[in-house]
N, C-alpha and C positions, 0 to 999 in steps of 0.2 A: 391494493396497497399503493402508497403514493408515492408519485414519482421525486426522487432523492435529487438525483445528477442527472444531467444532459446534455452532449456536445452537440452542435448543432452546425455541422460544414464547417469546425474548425479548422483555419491554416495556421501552422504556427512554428518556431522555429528560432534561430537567432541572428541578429543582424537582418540580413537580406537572406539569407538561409536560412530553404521551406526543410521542413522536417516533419511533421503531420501536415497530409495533405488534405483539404477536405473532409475531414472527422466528424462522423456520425455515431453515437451509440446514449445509451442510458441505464440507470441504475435506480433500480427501487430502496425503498427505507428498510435494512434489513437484509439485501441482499448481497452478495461476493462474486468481483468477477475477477476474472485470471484477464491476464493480459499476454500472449503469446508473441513471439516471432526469433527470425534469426536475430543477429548478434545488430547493431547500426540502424532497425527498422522504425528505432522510435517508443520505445518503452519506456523509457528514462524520460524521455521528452514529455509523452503523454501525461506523466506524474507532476513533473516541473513546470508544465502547462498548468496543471489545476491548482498549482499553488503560487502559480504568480511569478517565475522566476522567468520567464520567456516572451518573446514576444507575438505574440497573437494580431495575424493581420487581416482576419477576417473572420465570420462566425461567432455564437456566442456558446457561452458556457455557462448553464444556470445552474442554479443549487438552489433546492428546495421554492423553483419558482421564481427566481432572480438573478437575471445577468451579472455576473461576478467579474467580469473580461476584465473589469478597470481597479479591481481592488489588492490594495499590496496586500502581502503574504499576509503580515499580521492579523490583518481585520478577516483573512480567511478563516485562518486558527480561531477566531473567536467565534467565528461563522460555525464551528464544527467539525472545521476539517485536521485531521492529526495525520503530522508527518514523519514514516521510518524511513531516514533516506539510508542510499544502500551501506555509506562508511561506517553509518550508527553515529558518529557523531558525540560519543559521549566524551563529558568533560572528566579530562582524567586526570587533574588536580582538586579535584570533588568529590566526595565518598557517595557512595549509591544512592544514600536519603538525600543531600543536597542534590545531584543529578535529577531527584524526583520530583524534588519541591521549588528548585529554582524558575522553571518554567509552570507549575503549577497555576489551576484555575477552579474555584467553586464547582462544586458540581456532584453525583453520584459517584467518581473515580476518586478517592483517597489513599492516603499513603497505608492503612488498613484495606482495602478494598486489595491493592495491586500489590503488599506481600501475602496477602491472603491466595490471590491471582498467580501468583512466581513466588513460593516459598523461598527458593534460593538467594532472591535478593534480600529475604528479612534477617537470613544467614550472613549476610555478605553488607550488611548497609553500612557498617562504620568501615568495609575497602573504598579505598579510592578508583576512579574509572579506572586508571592506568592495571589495576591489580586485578582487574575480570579475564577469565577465560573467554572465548568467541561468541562461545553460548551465553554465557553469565551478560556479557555486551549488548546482546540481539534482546534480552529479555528485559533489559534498562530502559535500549532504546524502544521497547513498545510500553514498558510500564511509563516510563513520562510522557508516550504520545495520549497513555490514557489519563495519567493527571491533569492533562487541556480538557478534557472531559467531553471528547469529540461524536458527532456524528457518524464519520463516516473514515474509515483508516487506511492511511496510502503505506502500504510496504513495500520496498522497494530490492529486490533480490534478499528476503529475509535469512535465507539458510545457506550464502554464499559461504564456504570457507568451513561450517559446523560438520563437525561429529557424526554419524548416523543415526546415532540414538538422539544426541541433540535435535537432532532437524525432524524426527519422531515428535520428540515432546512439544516443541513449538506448532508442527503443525497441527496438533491435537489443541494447542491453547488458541491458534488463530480460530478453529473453527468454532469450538466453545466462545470466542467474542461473537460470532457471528450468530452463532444459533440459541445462546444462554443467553445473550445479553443484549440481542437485537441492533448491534454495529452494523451499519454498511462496510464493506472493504471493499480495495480493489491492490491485488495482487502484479506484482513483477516479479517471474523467479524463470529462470534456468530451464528448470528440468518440468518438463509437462507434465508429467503424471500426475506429480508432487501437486503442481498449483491445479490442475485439475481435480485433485480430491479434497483440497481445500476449500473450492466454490461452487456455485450456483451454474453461473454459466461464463462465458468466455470468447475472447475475442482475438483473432490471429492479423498482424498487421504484416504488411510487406509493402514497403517504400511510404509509408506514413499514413498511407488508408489500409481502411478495414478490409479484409478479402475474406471473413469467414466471423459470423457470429453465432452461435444457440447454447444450448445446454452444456454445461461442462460435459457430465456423463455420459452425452450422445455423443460427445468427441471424444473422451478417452476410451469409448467402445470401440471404434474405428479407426483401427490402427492403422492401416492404408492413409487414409483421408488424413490423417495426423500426421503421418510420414511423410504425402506428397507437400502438405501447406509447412513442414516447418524444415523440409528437404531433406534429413536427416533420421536415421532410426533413433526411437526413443523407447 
């Protein structure tokens, strides 16, 4: 399988402030990785690194074979990359179909394709953002990250704030993109378990490097070893 993403000794951060230190890891075409750590270690960053919003002072960042280090957000998004940042972001003077179509891109992801994807929103397309419940929000902001018609899909604490059964249903539709539909992801969330039965494999950061990479499942079997890297029972 070919290789999708790869950091390669990224430092990066804002202003003169390191926040990923020396960042090593990679991602196949098709595969889900969880992103792990305490609260400040750089999760949010590592995201905002791959789309351009940070500044990067050393190391490269390839996608699909090509250093991206110097490319603004937009030409990522066309690159393939779809962005769920953690506020969702949706515009709530817009009713759901506008929310879907205003950033829209050519592609296999249509406004058929993604209420077919999240019934709720084909229920709900003539509300305005402002009138979605939390759930209803989280499922917007991933149906128009799939209207850009992306490669590889960054969520960024998907199920903060949601329901139990919402956060159920989502993460049953995240892995169905990954496994149905051949999307790359790369997961931020909270709670470990959670983003570990979402992915493939996964990565635990602490002070902006990597301290722990392999298989999801090898990690969420060893509860110890999960407990000591992320210091907290889970």
């Amino acid at each position: 399988m070919p290789e999708a993403l790869a950091f390669d000794n990224v430092t990066a951060g804002y202003g003169n402030a390191v926040v990923l230190d020396r960042l090593d890891f990679s991602l196949q075409q098709g595969e889900s990785l969880a992103i792990l750590g305490r609260n400040g270690v750089g999760k949010t960053t590592l995201l905002e690194t791959l789309m351009g919003n940070t500044r990067v002072m050393q190391g490269a960042i390839r996608w699909q074979g090509t250093d991206i280090v110097r490319w603004p957000s937009h030409q990522r998004v066309r690159a393939g990359l779809g962005w769920v940042p953690q506020e969702r972001e949706v515009f709530p003077s817009l009713t759901v179909e506008e929310n879907l179509t205003v950033i829209s891109r050519l592609g296999g992801w249509n406004l058929k394709r993604v209420y077919d994807f999240f019934p709720r929103l084909r229920e709900r397309r003539g509300n305005y953002g402002n009138q979605l419940s939390g759930g209803e929000q989280q499922m917007l902001a991933i149906g128009r990250a799939l209207m850009t018609n992306p490669k590889l899909l960054l969520l960024d604490e998907p199920m903060e704030g949601l329901a139990p059964i919402i956060v159920e249903e989502l993460a049953a539709a995240i892995r169905r993109l990954c496994e149905s539909e051949g999307l790359a992801s790369i997961v931020v969330e909270q709670h470990p378990v959670l983003a570990l039965e979402m992915t493939h494999k996964a990565i635990v950061l602490e002070r902006g490097t990597v301290v722990h990479a392999g298989p999801s499942a090898e990690l969420a079997a060893d509860q110890e070893l999960l407990e000591g890297l992320l210091g907290v029972g889970v």
